[in-house]
PASEBA-1860 file (N, C-alpha, C; in nm, 3 decimals):
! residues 81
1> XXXXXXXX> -2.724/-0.123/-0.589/-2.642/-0.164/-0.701/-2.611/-0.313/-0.684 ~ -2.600/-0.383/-0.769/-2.592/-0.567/-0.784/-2.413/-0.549/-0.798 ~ -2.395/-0.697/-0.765/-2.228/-0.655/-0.797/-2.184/-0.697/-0.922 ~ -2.278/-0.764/-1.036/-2.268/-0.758/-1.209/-2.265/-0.599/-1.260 ~ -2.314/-0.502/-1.201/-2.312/-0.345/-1.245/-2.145/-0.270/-1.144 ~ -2.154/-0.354/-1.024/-2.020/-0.289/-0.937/-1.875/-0.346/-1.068 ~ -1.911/-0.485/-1.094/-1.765/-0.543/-1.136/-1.819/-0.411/-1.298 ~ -1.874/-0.423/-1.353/-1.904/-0.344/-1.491/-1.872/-0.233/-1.457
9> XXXXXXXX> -1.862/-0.145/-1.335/-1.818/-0.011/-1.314/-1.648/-0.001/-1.321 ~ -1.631/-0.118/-1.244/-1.449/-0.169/-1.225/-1.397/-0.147/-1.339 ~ -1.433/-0.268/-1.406/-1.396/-0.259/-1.540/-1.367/-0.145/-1.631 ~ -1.529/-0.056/-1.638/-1.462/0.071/-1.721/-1.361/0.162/-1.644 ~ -1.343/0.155/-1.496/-1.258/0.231/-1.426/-1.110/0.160/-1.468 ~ -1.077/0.053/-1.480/-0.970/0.014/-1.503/-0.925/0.079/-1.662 ~ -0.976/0.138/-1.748/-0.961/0.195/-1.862/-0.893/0.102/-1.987 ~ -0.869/-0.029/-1.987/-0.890/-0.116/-2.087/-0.721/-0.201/-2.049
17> XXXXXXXX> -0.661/-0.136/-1.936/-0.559/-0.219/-1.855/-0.564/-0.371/-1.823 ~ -0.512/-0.417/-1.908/-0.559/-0.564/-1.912/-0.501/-0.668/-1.808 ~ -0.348/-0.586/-1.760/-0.330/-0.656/-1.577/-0.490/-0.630/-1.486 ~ -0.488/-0.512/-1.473/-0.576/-0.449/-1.375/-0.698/-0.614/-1.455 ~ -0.761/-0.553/-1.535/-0.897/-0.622/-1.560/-0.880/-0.808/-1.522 ~ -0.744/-0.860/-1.620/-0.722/-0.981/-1.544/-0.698/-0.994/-1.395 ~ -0.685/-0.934/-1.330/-0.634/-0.988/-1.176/-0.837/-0.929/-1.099 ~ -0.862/-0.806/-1.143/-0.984/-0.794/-1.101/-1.065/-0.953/-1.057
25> XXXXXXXX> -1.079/-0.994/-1.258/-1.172/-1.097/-1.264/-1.120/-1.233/-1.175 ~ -1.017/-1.230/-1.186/-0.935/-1.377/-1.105/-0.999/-1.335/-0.918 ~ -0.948/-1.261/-0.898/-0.982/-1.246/-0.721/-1.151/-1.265/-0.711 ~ -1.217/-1.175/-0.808/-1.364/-1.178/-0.750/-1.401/-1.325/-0.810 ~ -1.362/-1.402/-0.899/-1.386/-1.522/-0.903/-1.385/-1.628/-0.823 ~ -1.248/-1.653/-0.745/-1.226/-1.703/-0.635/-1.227/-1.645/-0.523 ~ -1.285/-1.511/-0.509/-1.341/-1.498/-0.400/-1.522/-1.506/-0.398 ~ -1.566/-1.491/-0.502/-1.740/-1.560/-0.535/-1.718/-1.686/-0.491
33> XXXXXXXX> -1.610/-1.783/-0.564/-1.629/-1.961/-0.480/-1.608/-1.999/-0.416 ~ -1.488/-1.932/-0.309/-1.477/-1.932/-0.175/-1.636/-1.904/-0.104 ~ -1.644/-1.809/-0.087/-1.723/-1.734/-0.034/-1.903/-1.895/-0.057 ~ -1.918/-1.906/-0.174/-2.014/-1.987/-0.213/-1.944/-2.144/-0.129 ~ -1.884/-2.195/-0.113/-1.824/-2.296/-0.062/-1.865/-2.273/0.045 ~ -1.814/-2.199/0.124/-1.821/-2.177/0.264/-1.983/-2.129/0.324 ~ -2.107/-2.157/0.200/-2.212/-2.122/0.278/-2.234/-2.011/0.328 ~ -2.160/-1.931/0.270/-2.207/-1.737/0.331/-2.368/-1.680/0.305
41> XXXXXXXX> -2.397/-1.636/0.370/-2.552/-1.552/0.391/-2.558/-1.454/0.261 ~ -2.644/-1.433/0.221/-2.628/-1.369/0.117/-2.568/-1.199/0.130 ~ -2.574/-1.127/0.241/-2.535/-1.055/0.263/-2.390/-0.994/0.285 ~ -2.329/-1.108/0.317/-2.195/-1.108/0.383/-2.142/-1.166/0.204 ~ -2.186/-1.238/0.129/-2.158/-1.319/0.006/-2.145/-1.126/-0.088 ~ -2.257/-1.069/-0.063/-2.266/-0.950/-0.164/-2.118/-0.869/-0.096 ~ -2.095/-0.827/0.011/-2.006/-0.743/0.081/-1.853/-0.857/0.017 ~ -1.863/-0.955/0.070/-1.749/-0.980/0.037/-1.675/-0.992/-0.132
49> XXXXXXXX> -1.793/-0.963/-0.226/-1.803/-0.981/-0.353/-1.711/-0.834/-0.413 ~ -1.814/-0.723/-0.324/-1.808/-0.584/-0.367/-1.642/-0.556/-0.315 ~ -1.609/-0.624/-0.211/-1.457/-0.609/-0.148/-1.358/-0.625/-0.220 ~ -1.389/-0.777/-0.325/-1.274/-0.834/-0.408/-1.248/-0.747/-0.547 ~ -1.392/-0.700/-0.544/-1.420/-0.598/-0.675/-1.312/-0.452/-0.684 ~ -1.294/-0.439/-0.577/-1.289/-0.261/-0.523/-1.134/-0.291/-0.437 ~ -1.087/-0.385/-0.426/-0.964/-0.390/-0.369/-0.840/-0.325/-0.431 ~ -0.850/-0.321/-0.515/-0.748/-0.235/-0.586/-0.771/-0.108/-0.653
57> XXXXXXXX> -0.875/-0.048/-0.570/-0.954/0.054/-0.696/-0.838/0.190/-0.677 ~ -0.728/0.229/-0.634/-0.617/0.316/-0.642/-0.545/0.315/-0.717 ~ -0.525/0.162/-0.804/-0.384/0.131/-0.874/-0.417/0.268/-0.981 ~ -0.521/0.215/-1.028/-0.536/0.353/-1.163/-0.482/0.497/-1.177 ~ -0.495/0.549/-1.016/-0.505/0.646/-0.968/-0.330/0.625/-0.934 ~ -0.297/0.558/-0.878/-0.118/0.545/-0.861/-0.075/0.543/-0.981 ~ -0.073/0.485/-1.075/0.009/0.427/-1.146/-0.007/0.593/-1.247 ~ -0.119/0.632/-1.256/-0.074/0.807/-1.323/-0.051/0.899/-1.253
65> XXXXXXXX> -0.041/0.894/-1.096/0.067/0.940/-1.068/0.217/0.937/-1.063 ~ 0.232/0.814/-1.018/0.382/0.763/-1.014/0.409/0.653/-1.104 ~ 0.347/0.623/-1.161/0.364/0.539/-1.264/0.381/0.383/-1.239 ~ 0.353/0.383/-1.087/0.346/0.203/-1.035/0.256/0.200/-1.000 ~ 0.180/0.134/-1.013/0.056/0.053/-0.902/0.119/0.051/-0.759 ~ -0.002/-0.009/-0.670/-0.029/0.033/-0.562/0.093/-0.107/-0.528 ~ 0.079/-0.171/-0.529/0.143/-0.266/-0.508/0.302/-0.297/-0.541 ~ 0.340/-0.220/-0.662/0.456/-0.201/-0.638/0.536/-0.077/-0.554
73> XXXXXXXX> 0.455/0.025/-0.507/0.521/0.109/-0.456/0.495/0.054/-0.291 ~ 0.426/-0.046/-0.239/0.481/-0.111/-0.118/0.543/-0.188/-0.118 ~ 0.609/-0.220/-0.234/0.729/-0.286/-0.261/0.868/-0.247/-0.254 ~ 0.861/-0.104/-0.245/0.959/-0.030/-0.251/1.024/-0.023/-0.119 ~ 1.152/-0.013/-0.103/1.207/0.020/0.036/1.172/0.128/0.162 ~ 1.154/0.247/0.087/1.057/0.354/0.137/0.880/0.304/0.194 ~ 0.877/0.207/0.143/0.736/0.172/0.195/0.717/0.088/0.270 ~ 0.791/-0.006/0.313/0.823/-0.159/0.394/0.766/-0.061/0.554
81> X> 0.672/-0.189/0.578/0.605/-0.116/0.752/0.651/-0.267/0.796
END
């Protein structure tokens, strides 16, 4: 799988959530020009691509359960490590 079909999978997984889809595209963006800056191998460039893609792939899954994203419920007092 290329990571133009991984981010296109994201996307429809995010279900038309337009936080989720904006913050998706922002991280794998600057993490594609990081990553391109720094001369990465193409291998480590694809892995780290598919990482920025898939980093949040729970919120969906939290937020209809409990109705927060992943990120606000380690925000919560109960969650502080």
């Amino acid at each position: 799988m290329t990571v133009p079909q991984i981010a296109e999978k994201m996307l429809a997984f995010s279900e038309g959530n337009i936080h989720d889809i904006d913050h998706l595209i922002r991280v794998w963006a600057y993490t594609r020009t990081i990553g391109q800056l720094e001369g990465l191998d193409p291998e480590t460039q694809f892995i780290l691509e598919v990482a920025a893609l898939t980093h949040d792939i729970a919120c969906p899954l939290c937020r209809k359960n409990t109705g927060t994203p992943t990120a606000g419920i380690r925000r919560t007092k109960a969650f502080r490590w």
